[in-house]
C-alpha positions as CSV (number, residue, x, y, z in Angstrom):
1,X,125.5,-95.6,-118.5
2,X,127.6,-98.6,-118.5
3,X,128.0,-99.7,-122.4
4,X,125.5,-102.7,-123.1
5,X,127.9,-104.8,-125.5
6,X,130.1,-104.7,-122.4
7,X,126.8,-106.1,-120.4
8,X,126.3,-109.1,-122.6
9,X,129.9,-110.3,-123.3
10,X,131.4,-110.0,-119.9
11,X,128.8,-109.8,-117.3
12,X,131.0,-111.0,-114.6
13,X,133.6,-108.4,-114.9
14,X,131.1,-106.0,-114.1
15,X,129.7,-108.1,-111.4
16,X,133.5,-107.7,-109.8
17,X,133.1,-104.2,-110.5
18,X,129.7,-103.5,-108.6
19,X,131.3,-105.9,-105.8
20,X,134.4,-104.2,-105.7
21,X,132.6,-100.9,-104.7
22,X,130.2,-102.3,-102.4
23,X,127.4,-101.9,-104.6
24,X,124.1,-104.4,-106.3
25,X,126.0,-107.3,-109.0
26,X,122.0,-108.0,-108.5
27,X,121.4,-104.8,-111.1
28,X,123.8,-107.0,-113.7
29,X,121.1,-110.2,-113.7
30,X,118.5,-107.6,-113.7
31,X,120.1,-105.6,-116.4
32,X,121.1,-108.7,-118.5
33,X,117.2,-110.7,-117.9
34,X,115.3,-107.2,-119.2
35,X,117.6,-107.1,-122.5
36,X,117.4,-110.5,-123.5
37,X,113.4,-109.7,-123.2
38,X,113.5,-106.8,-125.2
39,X,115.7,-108.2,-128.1
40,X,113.0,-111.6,-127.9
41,X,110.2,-109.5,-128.4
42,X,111.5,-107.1,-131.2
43,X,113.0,-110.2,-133.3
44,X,109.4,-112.1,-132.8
45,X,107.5,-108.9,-133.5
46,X,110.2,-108.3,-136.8
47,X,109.4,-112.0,-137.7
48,X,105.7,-111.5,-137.7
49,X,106.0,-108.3,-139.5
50,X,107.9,-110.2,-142.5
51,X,104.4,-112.9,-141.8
52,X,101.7,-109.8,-141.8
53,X,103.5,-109.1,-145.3
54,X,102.8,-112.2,-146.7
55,X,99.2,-112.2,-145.5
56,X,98.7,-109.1,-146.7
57,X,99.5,-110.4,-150.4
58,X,96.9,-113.7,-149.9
59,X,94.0,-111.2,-148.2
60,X,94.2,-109.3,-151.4
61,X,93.8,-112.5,-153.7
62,X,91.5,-113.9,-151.5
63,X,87.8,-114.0,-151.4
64,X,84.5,-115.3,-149.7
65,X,85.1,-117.2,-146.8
66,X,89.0,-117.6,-147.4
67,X,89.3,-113.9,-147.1
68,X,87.4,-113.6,-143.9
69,X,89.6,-116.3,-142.5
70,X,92.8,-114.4,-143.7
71,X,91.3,-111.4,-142.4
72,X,90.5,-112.7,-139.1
73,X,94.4,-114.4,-139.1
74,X,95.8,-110.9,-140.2
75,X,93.8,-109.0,-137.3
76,X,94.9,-111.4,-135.0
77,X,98.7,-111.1,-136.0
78,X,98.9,-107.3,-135.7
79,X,97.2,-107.6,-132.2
80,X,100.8,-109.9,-131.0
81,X,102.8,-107.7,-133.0
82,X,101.2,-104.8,-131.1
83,X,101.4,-106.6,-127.7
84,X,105.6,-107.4,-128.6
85,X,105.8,-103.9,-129.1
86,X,104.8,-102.9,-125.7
87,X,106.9,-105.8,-124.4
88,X,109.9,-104.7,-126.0
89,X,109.2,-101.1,-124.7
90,X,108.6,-102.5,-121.0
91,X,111.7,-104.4,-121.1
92,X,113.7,-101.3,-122.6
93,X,112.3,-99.4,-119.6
94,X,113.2,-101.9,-117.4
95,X,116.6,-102.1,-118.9
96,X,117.0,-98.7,-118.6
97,X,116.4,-98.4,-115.3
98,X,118.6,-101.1,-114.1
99,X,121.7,-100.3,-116.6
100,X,121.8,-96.7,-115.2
101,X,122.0,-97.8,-111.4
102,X,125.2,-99.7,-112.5
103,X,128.5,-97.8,-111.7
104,X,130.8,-97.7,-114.0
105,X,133.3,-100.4,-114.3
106,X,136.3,-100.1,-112.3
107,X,139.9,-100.0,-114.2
108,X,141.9,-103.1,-113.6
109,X,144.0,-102.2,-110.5
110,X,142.0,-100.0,-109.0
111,X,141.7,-101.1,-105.1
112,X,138.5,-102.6,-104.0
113,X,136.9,-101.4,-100.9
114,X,135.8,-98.1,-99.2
115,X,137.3,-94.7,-98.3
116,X,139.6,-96.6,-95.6
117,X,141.0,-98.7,-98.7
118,X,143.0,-96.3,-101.3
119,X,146.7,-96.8,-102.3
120,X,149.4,-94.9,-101.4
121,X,151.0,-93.8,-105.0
122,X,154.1,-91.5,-103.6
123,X,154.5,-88.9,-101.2
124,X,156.2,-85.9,-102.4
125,X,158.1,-83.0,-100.7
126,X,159.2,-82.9,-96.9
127,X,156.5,-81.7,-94.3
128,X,156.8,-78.9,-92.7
129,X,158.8,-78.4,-89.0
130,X,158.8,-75.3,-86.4
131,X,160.7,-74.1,-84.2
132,X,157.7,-72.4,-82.8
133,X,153.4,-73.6,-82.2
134,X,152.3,-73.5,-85.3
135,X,149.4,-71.4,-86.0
136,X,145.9,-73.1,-87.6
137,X,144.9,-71.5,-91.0
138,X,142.1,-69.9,-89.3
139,X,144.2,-68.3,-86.9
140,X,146.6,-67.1,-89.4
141,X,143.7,-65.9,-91.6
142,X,142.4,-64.1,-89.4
143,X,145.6,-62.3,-87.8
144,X,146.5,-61.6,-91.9
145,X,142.6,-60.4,-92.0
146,X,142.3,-62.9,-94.6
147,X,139.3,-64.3,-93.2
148,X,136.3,-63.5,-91.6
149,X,134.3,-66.9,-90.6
150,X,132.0,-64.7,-88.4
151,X,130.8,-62.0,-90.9
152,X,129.8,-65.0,-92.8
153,X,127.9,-67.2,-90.9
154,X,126.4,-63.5,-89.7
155,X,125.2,-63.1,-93.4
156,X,124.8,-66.7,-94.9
157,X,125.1,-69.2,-91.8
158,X,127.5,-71.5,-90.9
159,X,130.4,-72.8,-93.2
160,X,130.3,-69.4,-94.9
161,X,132.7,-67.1,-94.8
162,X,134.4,-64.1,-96.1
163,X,137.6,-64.0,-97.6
164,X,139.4,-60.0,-97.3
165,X,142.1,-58.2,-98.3
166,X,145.1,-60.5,-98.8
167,X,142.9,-63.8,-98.8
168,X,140.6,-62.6,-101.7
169,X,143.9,-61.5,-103.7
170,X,145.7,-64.8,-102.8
171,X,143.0,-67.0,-103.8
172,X,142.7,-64.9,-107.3
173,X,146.4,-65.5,-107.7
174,X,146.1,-68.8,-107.2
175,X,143.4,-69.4,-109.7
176,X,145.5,-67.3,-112.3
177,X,148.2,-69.5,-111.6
178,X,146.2,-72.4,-112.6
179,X,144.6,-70.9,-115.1
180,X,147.7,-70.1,-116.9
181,X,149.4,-73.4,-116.4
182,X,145.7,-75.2,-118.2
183,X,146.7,-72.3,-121.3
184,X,149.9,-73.6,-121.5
185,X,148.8,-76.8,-122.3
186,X,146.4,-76.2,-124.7
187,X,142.6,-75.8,-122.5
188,X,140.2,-73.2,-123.5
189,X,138.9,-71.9,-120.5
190,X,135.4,-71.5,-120.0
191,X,133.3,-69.3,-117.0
192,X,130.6,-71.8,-116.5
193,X,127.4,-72.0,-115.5
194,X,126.7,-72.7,-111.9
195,X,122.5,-74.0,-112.2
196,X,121.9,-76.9,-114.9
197,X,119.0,-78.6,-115.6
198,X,118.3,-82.2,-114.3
199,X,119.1,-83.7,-117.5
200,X,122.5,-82.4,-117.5
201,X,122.9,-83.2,-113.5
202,X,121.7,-86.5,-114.4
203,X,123.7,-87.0,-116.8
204,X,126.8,-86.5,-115.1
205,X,125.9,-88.9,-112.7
206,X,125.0,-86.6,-109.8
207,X,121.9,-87.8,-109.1
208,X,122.5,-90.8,-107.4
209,X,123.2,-91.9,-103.8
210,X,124.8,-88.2,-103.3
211,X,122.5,-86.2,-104.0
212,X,121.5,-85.2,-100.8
213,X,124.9,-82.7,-101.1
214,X,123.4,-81.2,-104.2
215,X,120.8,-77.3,-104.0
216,X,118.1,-77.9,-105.7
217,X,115.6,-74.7,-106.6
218,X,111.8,-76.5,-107.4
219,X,110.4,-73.4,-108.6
220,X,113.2,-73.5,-111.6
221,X,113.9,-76.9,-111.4
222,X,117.5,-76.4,-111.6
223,X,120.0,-77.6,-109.8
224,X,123.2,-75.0,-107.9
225,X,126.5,-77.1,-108.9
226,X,129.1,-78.6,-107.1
227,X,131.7,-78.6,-109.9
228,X,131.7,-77.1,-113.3
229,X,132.1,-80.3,-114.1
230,X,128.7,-80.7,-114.3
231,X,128.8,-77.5,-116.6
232,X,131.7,-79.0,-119.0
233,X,130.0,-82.7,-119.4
234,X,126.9,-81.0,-120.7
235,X,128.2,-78.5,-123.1
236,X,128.5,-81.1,-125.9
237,X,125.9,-83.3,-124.7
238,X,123.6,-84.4,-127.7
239,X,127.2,-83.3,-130.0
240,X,129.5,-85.5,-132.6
241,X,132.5,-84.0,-131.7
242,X,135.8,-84.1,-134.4
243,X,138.8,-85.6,-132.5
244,X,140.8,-85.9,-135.4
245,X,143.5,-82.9,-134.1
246,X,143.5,-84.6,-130.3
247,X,141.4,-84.3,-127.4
248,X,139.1,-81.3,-126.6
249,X,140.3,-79.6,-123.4
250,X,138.4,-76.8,-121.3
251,X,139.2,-75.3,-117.9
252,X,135.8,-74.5,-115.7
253,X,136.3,-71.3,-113.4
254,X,133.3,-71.3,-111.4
255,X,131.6,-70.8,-107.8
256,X,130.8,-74.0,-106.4
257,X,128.0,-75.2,-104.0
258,X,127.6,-78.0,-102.0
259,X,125.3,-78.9,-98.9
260,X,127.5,-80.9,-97.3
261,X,124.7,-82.6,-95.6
262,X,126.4,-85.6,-94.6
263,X,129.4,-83.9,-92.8
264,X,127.7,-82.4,-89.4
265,X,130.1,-81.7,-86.8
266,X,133.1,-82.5,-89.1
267,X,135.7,-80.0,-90.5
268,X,133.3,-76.9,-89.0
269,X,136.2,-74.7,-88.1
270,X,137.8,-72.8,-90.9
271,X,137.2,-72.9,-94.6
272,X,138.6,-76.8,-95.2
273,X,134.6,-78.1,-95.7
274,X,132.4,-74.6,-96.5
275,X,128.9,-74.7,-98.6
276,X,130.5,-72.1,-101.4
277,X,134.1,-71.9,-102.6
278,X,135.9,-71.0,-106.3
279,X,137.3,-73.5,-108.1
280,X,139.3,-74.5,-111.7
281,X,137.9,-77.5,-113.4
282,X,139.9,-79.1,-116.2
283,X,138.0,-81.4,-118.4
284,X,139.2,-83.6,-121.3
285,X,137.3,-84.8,-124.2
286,X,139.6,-87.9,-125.7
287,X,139.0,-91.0,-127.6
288,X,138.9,-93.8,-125.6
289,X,142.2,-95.3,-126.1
290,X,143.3,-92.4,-124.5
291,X,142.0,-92.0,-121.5
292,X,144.7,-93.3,-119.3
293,X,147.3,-91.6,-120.5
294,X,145.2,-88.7,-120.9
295,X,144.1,-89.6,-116.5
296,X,147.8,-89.4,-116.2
297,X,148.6,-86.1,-117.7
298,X,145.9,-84.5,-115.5
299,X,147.4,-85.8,-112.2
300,X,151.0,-84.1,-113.5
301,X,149.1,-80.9,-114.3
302,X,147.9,-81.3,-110.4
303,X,151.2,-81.9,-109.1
304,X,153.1,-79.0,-110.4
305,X,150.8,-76.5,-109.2
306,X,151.3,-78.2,-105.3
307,X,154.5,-78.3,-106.4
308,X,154.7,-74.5,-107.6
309,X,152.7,-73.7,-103.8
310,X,155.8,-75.5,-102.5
311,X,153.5,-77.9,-100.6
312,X,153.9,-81.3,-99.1
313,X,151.8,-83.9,-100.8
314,X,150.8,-87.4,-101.2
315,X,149.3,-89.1,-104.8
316,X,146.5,-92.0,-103.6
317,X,144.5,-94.4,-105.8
318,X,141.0,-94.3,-104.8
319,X,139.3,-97.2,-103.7
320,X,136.1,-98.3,-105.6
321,X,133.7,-97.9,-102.9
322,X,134.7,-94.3,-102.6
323,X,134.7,-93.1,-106.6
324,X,131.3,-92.0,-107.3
325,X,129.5,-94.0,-110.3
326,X,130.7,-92.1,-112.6
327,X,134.7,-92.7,-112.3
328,X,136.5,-95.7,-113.3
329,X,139.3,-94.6,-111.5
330,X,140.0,-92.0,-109.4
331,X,143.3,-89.9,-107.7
332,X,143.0,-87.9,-105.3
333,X,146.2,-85.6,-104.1
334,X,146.4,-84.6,-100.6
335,X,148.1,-82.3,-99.0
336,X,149.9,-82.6,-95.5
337,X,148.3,-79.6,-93.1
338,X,150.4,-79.3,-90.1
339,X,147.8,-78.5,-87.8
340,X,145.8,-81.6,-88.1
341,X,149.0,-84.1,-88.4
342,X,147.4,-85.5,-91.6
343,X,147.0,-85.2,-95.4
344,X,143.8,-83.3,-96.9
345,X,142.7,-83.8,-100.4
346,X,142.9,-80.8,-102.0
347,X,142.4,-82.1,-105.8
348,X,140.9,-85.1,-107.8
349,X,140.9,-86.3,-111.1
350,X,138.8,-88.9,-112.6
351,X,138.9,-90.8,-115.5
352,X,135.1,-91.6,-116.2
353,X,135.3,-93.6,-119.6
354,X,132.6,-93.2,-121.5
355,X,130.3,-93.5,-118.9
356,X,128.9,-89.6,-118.8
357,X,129.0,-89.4,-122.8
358,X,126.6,-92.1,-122.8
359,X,124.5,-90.7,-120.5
360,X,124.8,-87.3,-122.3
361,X,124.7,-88.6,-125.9
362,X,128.3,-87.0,-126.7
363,X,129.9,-88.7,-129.5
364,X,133.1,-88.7,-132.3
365,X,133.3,-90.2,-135.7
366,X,135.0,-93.5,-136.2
367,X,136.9,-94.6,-139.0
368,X,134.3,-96.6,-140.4
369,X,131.9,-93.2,-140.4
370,X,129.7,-94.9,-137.4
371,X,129.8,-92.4,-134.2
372,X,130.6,-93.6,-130.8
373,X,130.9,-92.4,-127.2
374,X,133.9,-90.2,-126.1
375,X,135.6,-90.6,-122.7
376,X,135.6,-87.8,-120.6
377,X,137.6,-86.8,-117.8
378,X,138.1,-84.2,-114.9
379,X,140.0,-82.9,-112.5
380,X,140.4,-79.8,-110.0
381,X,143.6,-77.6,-110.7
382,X,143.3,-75.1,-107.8
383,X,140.0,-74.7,-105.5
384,X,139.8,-72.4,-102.4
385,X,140.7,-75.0,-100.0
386,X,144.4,-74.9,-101.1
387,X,144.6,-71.7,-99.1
388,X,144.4,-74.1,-95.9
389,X,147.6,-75.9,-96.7
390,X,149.3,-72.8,-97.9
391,X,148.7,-70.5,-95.1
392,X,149.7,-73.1,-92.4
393,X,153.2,-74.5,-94.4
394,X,154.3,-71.2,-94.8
395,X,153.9,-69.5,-91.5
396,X,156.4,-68.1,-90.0
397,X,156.7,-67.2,-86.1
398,X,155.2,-64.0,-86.1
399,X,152.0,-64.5,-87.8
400,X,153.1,-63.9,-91.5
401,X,152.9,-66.1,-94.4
402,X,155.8,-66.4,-97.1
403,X,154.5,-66.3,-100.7
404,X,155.2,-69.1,-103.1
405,X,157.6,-67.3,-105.4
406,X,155.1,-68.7,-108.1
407,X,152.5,-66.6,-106.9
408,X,154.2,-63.2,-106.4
409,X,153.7,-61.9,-109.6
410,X,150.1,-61.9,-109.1
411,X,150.3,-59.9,-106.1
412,X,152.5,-57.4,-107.4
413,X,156.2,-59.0,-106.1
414,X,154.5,-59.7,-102.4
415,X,157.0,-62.1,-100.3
416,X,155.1,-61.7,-97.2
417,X,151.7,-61.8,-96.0
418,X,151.9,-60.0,-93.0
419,X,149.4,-59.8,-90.0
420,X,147.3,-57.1,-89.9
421,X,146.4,-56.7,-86.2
């Protein structure tokens, strides 16, 4: 939820904001007509309250006909102050309800438009050449018996899959690897949840125009995740948390789910869009001064570990129309696949302000001893996709795969993956 002192002193920044994504500025009008209702009615109905006082004192002095006139005045007072009361609790509804359909607003700089619209950043690291056809990852995957597409959709359907042998053990290293780099600077990590309840979902802001792409079980009413995200926003919802020794840092290993309703016919070969993958979630609790440097400390966490994978990469800026609401701002980092000619995200982070902890009532103590919302943000240190990128950049003629030297000590000193049929 966007913050309402923001609302009333600087509607039109948010206006630009709600244009700049492609979404209602109607919501802001909305928004700003139902709170200027709400605060009428409760300082009439607290002005009438000070009156009913008053009257209160003259009905007990009174008597005869003066007191039933008082009376009469007194009963007819407490039936407005009843009726402001409801109006003040319509309006708050209304409020409500328009205030949370408002994105949160975009970071100055952030590029307006859709998915078409980001920024190039930098590109980092030379692409990949051959001397020979290079091989998709699917095709190397499977000559490595790495991965087995058709035992999956055989046991779960389609864009499921079974990772084997040297792809199970190459997508643990990988999330060791990350998992070691988030200890080294200072996350806890957490195995999270993967169903939440709608609050929490809600909360994050996953309800909204997505969430089509989200499981839902009705007969728990709880919702499969798409992120541990989810998980991490919610595990101090309703919490004043004590940032006086820095920010509050966890790293998410979970299995994430997604429907991927919206992507028929795209991505169906291979494991780059599947409805189930593993992935390590780093989340940062900061004040909200520090958010953007804290955003840009993620994106360097990101970039070694491509960088350790010895991948070729490119940093983007999101455009607005492609952030979710929940993110001011958004990277993305994408990966050059040789096979396909093009970049591929392979990580985000977001810096969503204080946006979620609004939503999810997660607060730290000010100075002054008043409490106030944190800023939160996320983003995705290794996820399964990454096998994608690493499998097809470091193929070599014969089927095999080198090894990152990075990730050779978690597969006992292995330099080469090497096909097994």
């Amino acid at each position: 939820m966007i913050d309402p002192q923001l609302l009333r002193d600087n509607p039109e920044a948010i206006r630009d904001s709600q244009r700049a994504r492609g979404a209602a500025a109607e919501l802001v009008d909305v928004a700003l007509a139902a709170d200027i209702n709400r605060r009428s009615a409760i300082s009439e109905s607290e002005s009438l309250r000070a009156t009913q006082k008053i009257l209160g004192k003259l009905v007990a002095q009174a008597s005869g006909n003066e007191k039933a006139t008082l009376l009469s005045e007194a009963q007819e007072l407490a039936m407005r102050v009843k009726a402001l009361a409801q109006q003040a609790a319509d309006a708050e509804v209304e409020f409500t309800r328009a205030a949370r359909g408002i994105a949160n607003p975009i970071i100055h700089g952030v590029p307006a438009g859709g998915e078409e619209n980001f920024v190039t950043l930098r590109e980092v690291g030379q692409k990949p050449t051959f001397e020979f056809e290079p091989r998709d990852h699917l095709e190397l995957g499977e000559l490595l018996r790495a991965i087995d597409m058709t035992r999956g959709a055989k046991v779960s359907g389609s864009r499921f899959y079974f990772l084997r042998g040297i792809g199970a053990r190459l997508e643990i290293a990988l999330m060791n690897l990350a998992l070691d780099t988030a200890l080294g600077h200072g996350f806890e990590p957490l195995i999270t949840p993967t169903l939440v309840r709608p609050e929490i979902m809600d909360g994050t802001g996953f309800l909204g125009e997505h969430s089509d792409e989200i499981y839902y079980l009705p007969a728990d009413d709880l919702y499969l995740t798409g992120t541990s995200e989810v998980a991490l926003a919610g595990f101090h919802s309703d919490e004043i948390l004590d940032l006086t020794g820095g920010p509050v840092r966890y790293a998410g290993w979970s299995t994430c789910y997604r429907r991927e309703a919206g992507s028929g016919g795209k991505d169906t070969r291979g494991i780059l869009r599947v409805h189930q993958f593993n992935k390590l979630e780093m989340f940062s609790y900061v004040l909200p001064e520090q958010a953007e440097a804290e955003h840009e400390r993620l994106v360097a966490l990101q970039e070694s570990m491509l960088q350790a994978c010895e991948l070729s990469y490119r940093v983007i800026d999101v455009a607005a129309g492609d952030l979710g609401s929940s993110a001011a701002r958004k990277f993305d980092i994408e990966a050059w696949v040789p096979t396909q000619g093009t970049y591929r995200e392979l990580t985000s982070t977001s810096n969503c302000t204080t946006y979620q902890a609004r939503r999810l009532d997660t607060r730290y103590r000010t100075e002054s001893g008043k409490t106030a919302p944190v800023a939160t943000l996320n983003g995705t240190l290794a996820t399964t996709r990454w096998l994608v990128a690493i499998l097809e950049t470091h193929q070599q003629a014969d089927g095999s795969v080198r090894v990152p030297a990075p990730l050779r000590p978690y597969l006992g000193g292995l330099e080469v993956m090497e096909p097994a049929l």
